[in-house]
Residue, then its C-alpha position, 0 to 999 in steps of 0.5 A: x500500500x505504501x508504494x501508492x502514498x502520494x504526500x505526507x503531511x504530519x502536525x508538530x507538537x499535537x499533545x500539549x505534554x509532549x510540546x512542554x517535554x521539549x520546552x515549545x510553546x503550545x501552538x494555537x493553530x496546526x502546526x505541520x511540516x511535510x516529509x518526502x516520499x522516499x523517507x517511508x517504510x513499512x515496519x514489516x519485522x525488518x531492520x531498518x537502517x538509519x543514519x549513525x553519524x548526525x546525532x541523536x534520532x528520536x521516535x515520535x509514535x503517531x497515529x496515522x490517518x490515509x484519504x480515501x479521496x479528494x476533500x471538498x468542503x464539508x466533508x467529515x472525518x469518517x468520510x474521507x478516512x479509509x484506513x489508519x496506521x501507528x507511525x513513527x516520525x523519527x527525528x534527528x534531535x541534535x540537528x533539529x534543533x540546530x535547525x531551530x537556533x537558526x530558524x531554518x526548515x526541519x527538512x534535514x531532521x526530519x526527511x532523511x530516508x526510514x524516517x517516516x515508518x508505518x505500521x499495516x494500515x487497517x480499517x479505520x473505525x471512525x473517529x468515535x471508535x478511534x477515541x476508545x483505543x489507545x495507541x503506543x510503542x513498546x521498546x525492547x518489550x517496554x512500553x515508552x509512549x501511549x497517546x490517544x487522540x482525544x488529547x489532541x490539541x487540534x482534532x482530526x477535522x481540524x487537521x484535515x481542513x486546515x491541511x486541505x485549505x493551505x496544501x490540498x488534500x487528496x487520495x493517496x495522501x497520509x496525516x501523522x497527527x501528532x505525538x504524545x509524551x514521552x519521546x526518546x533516543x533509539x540505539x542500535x538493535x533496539x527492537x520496536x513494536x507499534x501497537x493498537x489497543x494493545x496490539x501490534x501491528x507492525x514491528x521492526x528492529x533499528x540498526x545504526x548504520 
C-alpha cells in the first residue's frame, strides 16, 4: 500500500505534554511540516537502517490517518478516512534543533530516508471508535509512549481542513497527527513494536548504520 502514498503531511507538537517535554510553546493553530516520499517504510519485522553519524534520532509514535479521496468542503472525518496506521516520525534531535537556533526548515531532521515508518494500515473505525483505543510503542518489550487522540490539541477535522485549505488534500495522501509524551533516543538493535489497543501491528528492529 505504501508504494501508492502520494504526500505526507504530519502536525508538530499535537499533545500539549509532549510540546512542554521539549520546552515549545503550545501552538494555537496546526502546526505541520511535510516529509518526502522516499523517507517511508513499512515496519514489516525488518531492520531498518538509519543514519549513525548526525546525532541523536528520536521516535515520535503517531497515529496515522490515509484519504480515501479528494476533500471538498464539508466533508467529515469518517468520510474521507479509509484506513489508519501507528507511525513513527523519527527525528534527528541534535540537528533539529540546530535547525531551530537558526530558524531554518526541519527538512534535514526530519526527511532523511526510514524516517517516516508505518505500521499495516487497517480499517479505520471512525473517529468515535478511534477515541476508545489507545495507541503506543513498546521498546525492547517496554512500553515508552501511549497517546490517544482525544488529547489532541487540534482534532482530526481540524487537521484535515486546515491541511486541505493551505496544501490540498487528496487520495493517496497520509496525516501523522501528532505525538504524545514521552519521546526518546533509539540505539542500535533496539527492537520496536507499534501497537493498537494493545496490539501490534507492525514491528521492526533499528540498526545504526
Amino acid at each position: 500500500m505504501i508504494k501508492d502514498i502520494k504526500n505526507i503531511f504530519c502536525v508538530g507538537r499535537n499533545y500539549a505534554l509532549h510540546a512542554k517535554e521539549l520546552n515549545n510553546e503550545i501552538p494555537t493553530s496546526p502546526f505541520l511540516f511535510s516529509k518526502p516520499t522516499h523517507s517511508l517504510v513499512e515496519a514489516n519485522g525488518q531492520s531498518i537502517t538509519l543514519p549513525s553519524n548526525q546525532g541523536s534520532v528520536h521516535f515520535e509514535t503517531e497515529l496515522v490517518i490515509h484519504i480515501a479521496k479528494q476533500f471538498e468542503s464539508g466533508m467529515k472525518v469518517d468520510e474521507i478516512v479509509d484506513s489508519m496506521a501507528i507511525g513513527l516520525d523519527l527525528t534527528l534531535r541534535d540537528v533539529q534543533s540546530q535547525l531551530k537556533q537558526k530558524q531554518h526548515p526541519w527538512l534535514l531532521a526530519k526527511g532523511f530516508k526510514n524516517s517516516a515508518v508505518v505500521s499495516d494500515f487497517i480499517p479505520f473505525p471512525g473517529v468515535e471508535a478511534c477515541e476508545q483505543l489507545d495507541f503506543s510503542l513498546l521498546k525492547n518489550g517496554e512500553r515508552v509512549q501511549v497517546g490517544n487522540i482525544k488529547d489532541l490539541l487540534f482534532d482530526l477535522q481540524t487537521i484535515i481542513e486546515f491541511t486541505a485549505e493551505h496544501f490540498g488534500l487528496g487520495k493517496g495522501d497520509i496525516i501523522y497527527t501528532g505525538t504524545p509524551s514521552g519521546v526518546g533516543p533509539l540505539s542500535d538493535q533496539d527492537q520496536l513494536s507499534l501497537n493498537w489497543g494493545g496490539n501490534e501491528i507492525g514491528s521492526c528492529s533499528v540498526t545504526m548504520g
